[in-house]
C-alpha positions in Angstrom: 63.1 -80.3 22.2 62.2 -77.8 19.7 60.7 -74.3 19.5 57.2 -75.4 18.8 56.8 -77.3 21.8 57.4 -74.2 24.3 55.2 -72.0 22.2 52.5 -74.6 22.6 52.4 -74.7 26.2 53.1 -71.2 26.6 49.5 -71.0 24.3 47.7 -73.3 26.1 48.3 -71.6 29.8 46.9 -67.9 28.5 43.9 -66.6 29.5 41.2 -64.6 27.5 40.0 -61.8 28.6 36.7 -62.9 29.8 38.5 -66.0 31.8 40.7 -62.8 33.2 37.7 -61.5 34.3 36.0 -64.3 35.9 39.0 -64.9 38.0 39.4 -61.4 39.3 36.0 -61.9 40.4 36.4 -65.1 41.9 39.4 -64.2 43.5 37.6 -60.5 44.8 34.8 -63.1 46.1 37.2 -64.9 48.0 38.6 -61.8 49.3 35.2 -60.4 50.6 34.5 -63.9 52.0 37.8 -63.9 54.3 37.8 -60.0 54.9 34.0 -61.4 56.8 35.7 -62.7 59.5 38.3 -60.4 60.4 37.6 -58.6 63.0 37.7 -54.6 62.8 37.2 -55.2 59.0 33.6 -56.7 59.7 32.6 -54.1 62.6 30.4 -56.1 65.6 32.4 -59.3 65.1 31.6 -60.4 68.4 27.6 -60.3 67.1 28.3 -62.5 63.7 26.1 -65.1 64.0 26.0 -68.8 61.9 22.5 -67.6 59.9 19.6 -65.1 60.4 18.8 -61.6 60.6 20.0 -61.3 64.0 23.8 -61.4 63.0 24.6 -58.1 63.8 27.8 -57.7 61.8 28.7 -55.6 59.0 31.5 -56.0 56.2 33.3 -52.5 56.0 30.2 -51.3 58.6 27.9 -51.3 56.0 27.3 -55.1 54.5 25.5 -57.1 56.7 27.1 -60.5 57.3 27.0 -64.1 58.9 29.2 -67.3 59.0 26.6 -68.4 56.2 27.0 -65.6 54.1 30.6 -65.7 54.2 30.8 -69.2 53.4 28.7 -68.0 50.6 31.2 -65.2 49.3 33.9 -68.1 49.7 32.2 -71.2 47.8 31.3 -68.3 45.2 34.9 -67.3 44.8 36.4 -70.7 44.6 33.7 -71.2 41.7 35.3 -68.5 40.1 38.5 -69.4 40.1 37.9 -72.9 38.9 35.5 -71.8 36.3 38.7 -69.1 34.9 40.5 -72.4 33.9 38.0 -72.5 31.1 36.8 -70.1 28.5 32.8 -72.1 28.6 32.7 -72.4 32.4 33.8 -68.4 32.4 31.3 -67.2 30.3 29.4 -70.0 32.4 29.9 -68.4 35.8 29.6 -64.5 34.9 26.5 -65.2 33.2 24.3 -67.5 36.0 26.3 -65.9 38.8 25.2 -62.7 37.7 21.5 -64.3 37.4 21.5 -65.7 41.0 22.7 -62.2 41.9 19.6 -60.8 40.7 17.0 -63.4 42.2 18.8 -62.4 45.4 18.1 -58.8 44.8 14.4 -59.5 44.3 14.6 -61.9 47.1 16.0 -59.3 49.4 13.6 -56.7 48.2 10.4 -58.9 48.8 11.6 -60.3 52.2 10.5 -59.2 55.6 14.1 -58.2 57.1 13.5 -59.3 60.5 11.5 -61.8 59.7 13.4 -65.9 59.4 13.5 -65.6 55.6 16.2 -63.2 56.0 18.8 -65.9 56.2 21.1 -64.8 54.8 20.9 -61.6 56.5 20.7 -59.3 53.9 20.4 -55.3 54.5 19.5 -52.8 51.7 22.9 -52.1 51.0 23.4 -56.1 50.2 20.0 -55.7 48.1 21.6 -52.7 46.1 25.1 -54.4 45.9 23.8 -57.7 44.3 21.7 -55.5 42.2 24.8 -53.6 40.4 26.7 -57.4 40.9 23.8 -59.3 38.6 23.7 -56.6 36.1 27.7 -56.1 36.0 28.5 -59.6 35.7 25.6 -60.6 33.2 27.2 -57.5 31.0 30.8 -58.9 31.5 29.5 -61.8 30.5 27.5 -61.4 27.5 30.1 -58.6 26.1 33.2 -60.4 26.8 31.2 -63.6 25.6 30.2 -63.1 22.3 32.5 -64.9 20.8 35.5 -66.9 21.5 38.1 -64.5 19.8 42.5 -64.8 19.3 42.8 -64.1 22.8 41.1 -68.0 23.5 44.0 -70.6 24.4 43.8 -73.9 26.2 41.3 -76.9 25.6 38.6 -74.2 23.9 41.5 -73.0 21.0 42.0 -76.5 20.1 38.4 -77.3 19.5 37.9 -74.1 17.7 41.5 -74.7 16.0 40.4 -78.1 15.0 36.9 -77.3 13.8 35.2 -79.8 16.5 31.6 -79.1 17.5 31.1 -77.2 14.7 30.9 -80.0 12.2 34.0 -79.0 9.7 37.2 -80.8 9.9 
């Protein structure tokens, strides 16, 4: 075995910086999502509920949450963490994460609270939170995203490497 062949896979298991940041995310959404149903860390556990505005527990005490919304924070970090394998999917993810963050904003700002809309539940400091969320990860996304830069490895620096999809060989 030679020299070349370690350097290759040590090149193709880097991350960029952008797929970096999608799993941090992912993995501080998978976080939140567990940290929802331990008790003492989600005050009024005994009130968490599966859905609805009723759930009377709070993340941290301030964060309303339910088995639903948890499961949520959960599916959204596993996403995450898949979508860091790749520098597309990243990109991908930060971008219409960040998007659904916002229609949840607006969705949370337009909703009766205690009316059944509020599925979810979601509180004003969950309205404000996926507020800064949208915008953040749209930012991260689109900066970070511009361009696929030295620090790309994997399956996306051998298409760029190799001039695929952009119609030079």
């Amino acid at each position: 075995m030679d020299g070349s062949t370690t350097a290759g896979h040590a090149a193709t298991t880097a991350r960029s910086t952008l797929q970096k940041v999608a799993l941090v995310v992912g993995i501080v959404f998978l976080v939140v999502g567990i940290a929802g149903f331990i008790p003492g860390i989600t005050s009024n556990y005994s009130d968490l509920s599966f859905a609805g505005h009723h759930s009377n527990a709070k993340l941290l005490g301030i964060f309303e949450v339910s088995v639903l919304h948890n499961i949520v924070h959960l599916l959204f970090g596993i996403a995450g963490i898949a979508a860091a394998r790749a520098w597309s999917a990243s990109r991908g993810y930060l971008i219409g994460g960040g998007v659904i963050y916002l229609v949840l904003w607006i969705y949370g700002l337009v909703i009766d609270k205690e009316s059944a809309a509020n599925f979810v539940p979601l509180n004003s400091a969950d309205d404000w939170l996926h507020f800064v969320l949208g915008v953040g990860m749209i930012a991260l996304g689109a900066l970070l995203g511009r361009r696929r830069h030295n620090g790309v490895t994997g399956h996306d620096a051998t298409v760029a490497r190799e001039g695929r999809g952009t119609g030079t060989h």
